[in-house]
C-alpha positions as CSV (number, residue, x, y, z in Angstrom):
1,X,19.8,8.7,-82.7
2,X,22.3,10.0,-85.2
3,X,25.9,10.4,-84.9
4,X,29.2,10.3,-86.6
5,X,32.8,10.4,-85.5
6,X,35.3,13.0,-84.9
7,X,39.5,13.0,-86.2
8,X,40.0,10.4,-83.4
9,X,37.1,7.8,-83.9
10,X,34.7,8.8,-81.4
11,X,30.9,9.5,-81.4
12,X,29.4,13.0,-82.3
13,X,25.7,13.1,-81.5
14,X,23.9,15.1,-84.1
15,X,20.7,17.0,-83.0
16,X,19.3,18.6,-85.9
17,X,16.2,20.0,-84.0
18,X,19.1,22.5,-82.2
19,X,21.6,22.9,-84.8
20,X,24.2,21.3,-82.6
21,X,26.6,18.3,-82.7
22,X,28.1,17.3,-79.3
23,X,30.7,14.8,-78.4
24,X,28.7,12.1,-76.9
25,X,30.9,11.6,-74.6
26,X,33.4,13.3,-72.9
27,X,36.8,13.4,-74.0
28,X,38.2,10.3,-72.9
29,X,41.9,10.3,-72.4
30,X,42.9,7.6,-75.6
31,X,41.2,9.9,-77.2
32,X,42.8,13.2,-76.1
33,X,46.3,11.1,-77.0
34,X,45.8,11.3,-80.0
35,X,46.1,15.0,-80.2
36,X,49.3,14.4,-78.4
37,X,51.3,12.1,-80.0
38,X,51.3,14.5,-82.9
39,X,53.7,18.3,-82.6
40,X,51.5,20.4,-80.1
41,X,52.2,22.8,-77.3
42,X,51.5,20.2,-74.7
43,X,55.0,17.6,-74.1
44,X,55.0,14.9,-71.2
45,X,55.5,17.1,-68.2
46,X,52.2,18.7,-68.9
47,X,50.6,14.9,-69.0
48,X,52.3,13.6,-66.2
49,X,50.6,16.3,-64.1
50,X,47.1,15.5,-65.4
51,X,47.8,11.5,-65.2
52,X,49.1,12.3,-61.1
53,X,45.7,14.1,-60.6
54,X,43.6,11.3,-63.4
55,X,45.8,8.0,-63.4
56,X,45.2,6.7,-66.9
57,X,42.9,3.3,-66.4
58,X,43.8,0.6,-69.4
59,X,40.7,-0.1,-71.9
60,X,41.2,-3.9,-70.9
61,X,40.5,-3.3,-67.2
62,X,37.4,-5.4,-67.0
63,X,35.3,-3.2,-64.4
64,X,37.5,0.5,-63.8
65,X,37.0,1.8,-60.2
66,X,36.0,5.1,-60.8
67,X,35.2,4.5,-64.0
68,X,35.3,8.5,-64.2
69,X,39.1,8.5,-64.6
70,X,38.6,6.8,-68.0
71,X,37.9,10.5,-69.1
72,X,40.2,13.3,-69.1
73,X,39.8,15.4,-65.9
74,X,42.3,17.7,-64.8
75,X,42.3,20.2,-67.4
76,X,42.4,23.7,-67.2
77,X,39.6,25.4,-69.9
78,X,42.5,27.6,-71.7
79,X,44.4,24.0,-72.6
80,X,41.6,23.1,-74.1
81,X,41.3,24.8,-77.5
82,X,44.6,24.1,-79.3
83,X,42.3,20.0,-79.3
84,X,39.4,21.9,-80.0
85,X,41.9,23.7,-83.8
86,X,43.3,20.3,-84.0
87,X,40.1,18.4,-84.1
88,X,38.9,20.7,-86.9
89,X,35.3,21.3,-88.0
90,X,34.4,24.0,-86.2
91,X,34.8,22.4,-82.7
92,X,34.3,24.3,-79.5
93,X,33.8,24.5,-76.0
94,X,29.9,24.9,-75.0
95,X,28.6,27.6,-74.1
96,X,26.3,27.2,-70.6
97,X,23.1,27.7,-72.3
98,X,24.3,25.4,-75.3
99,X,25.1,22.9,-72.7
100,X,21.7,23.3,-71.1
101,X,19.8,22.7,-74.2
102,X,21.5,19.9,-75.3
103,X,20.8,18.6,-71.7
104,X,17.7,19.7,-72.0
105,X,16.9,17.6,-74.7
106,X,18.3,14.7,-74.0
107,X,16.7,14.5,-70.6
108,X,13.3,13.2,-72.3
109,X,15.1,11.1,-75.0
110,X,14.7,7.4,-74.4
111,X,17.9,5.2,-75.6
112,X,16.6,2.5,-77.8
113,X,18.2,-1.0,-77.0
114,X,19.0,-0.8,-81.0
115,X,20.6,2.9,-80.9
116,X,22.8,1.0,-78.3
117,X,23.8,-2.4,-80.2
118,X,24.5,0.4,-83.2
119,X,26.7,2.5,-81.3
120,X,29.3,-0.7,-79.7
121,X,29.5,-2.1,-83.4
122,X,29.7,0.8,-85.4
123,X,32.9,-0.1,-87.4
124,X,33.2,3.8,-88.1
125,X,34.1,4.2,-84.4
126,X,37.2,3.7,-82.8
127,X,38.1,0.2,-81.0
128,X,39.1,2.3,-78.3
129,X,35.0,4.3,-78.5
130,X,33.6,0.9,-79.3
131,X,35.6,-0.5,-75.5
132,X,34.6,2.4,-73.5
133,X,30.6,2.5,-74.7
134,X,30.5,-1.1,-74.8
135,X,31.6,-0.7,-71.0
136,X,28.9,2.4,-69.8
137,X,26.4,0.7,-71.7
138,X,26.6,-2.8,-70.2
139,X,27.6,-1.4,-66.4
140,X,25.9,2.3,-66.5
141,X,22.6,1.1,-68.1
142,X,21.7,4.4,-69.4
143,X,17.5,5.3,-69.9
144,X,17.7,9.0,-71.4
145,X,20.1,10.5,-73.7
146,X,21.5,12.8,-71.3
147,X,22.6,9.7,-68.9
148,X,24.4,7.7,-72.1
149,X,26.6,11.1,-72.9
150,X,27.3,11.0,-69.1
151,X,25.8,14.6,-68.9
152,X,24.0,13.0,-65.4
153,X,26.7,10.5,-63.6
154,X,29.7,11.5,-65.1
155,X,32.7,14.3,-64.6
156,X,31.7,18.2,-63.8
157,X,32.2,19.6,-67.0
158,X,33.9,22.9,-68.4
159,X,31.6,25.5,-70.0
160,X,32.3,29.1,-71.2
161,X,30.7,31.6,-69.2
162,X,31.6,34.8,-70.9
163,X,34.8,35.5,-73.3
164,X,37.2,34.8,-70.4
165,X,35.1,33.3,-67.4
166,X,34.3,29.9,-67.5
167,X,32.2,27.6,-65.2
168,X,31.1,23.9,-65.4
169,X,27.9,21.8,-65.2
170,X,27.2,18.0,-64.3
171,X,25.9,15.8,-61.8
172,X,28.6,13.4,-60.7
173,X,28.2,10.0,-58.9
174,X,28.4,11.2,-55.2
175,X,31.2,8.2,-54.8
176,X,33.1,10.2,-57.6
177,X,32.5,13.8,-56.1
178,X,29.6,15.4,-54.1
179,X,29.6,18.8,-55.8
180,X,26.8,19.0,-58.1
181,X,26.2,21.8,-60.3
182,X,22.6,21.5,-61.5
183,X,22.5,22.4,-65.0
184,X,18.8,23.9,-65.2
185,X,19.1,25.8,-62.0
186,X,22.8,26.8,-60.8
187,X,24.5,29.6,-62.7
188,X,27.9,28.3,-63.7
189,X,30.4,28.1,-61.1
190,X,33.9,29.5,-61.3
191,X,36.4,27.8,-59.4
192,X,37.5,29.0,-56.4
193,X,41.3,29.2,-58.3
194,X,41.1,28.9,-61.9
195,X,44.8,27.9,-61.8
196,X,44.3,24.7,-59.8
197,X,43.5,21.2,-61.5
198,X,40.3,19.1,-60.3
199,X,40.4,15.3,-61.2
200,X,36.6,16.1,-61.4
201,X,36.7,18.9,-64.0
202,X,36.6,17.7,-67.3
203,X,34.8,18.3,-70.7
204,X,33.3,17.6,-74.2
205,X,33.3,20.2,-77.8
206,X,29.8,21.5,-79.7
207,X,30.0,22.2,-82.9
208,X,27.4,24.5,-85.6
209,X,25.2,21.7,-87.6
């Protein structure tokens, strides 16, 4: 596995074979902080409301129940790009058929016991990316590639659609949520109100390799 880290210290998983590099996680709230402590269009009313839907869990919380709420879930998908400009590099959200290939091919991608002792000590990372891996990887146990990025076991996840229609993929922990949108079967699914927040819904950026 190769990877390198985005404007706030977390792991991008390259994948030369499609071009791509993916967030190997997705966006965890520290993470999305970041973006906010600096001038944006987002202040702490707009927070507050994702944080009532998502409580924020602290990275010191020895075993988080859901773990899920250490990611960002509550966001809309048009909040989503002024972190996508700030980030830089080209970063956007997937498409669905970028999201199923990357699935795809991290389905049949074994993780390595070494890609994982690289990952929690990569001193490139974040402590904050170091905490949270350290965590899935001990607890989670991931096999495949697509179950380390959480792709299988962790939030629904936004995808685009079409130019305004948007839709979202993932297979959640039934304990999280039961709704399971199967990524190499289900067309993506447009919520019922596209104005309503779901502590399940979050996300993670592609960018051109």
């Amino acid at each position: 596995m190769q990877w390198s880290s985005d404007r706030t210290g977390f792991p991008v998983l390259e994948l030369p074979d499609l071009r791509l590099a993916v967030h190997l996680l997705p966006v965890v709230k520290q993470q999305f902080e970041r973006f906010l402590a600096e001038p944006g269009p987002f202040g702490d009313t707009w927070y507050e409301e994702l944080l009532a839907l998502s409580p924020r869990i602290p990275l010191a919380e020895p075993e988080p129940d859901p773990f899920e709420a250490l990611f960002l879930g509550g966001i809309q998908p048009t909040e989503i790009p002024p972190f996508a400009k700030w980030l830089g590099q080209g970063f956007d959200l997937p498409t669905a058929d970028t999201w199923r290939s990357v699935d795809r091919a991290l389905a049949a991608q074994p993780v390595s016991d070494a890609d994982a002792a690289a990952l929690r000590s990569d001193a490139k990372l974040s402590p904050a990316a170091r905490h949270v891996l350290g965590w899935l990887i001990d607890h989670r146990k991931p096999q495949t590639g697509s179950e380390l990025l959480l792709m299988r076991g962790g939030l629904l996840e936004w995808v685009k659609a079409g130019p305004t229609v948007f839709g979202a993929f993932g297979v959640p922990r039934p304990e999280f949520q039961a709704l399971i949108v199967n990524p190499q079967r289900d067309p993506p699914v447009r919520p019922i109100d596209a104005t309503k927040r779901y502590r399940y819904f979050g996300f993670r950026l592609v960018r051109s390799m």
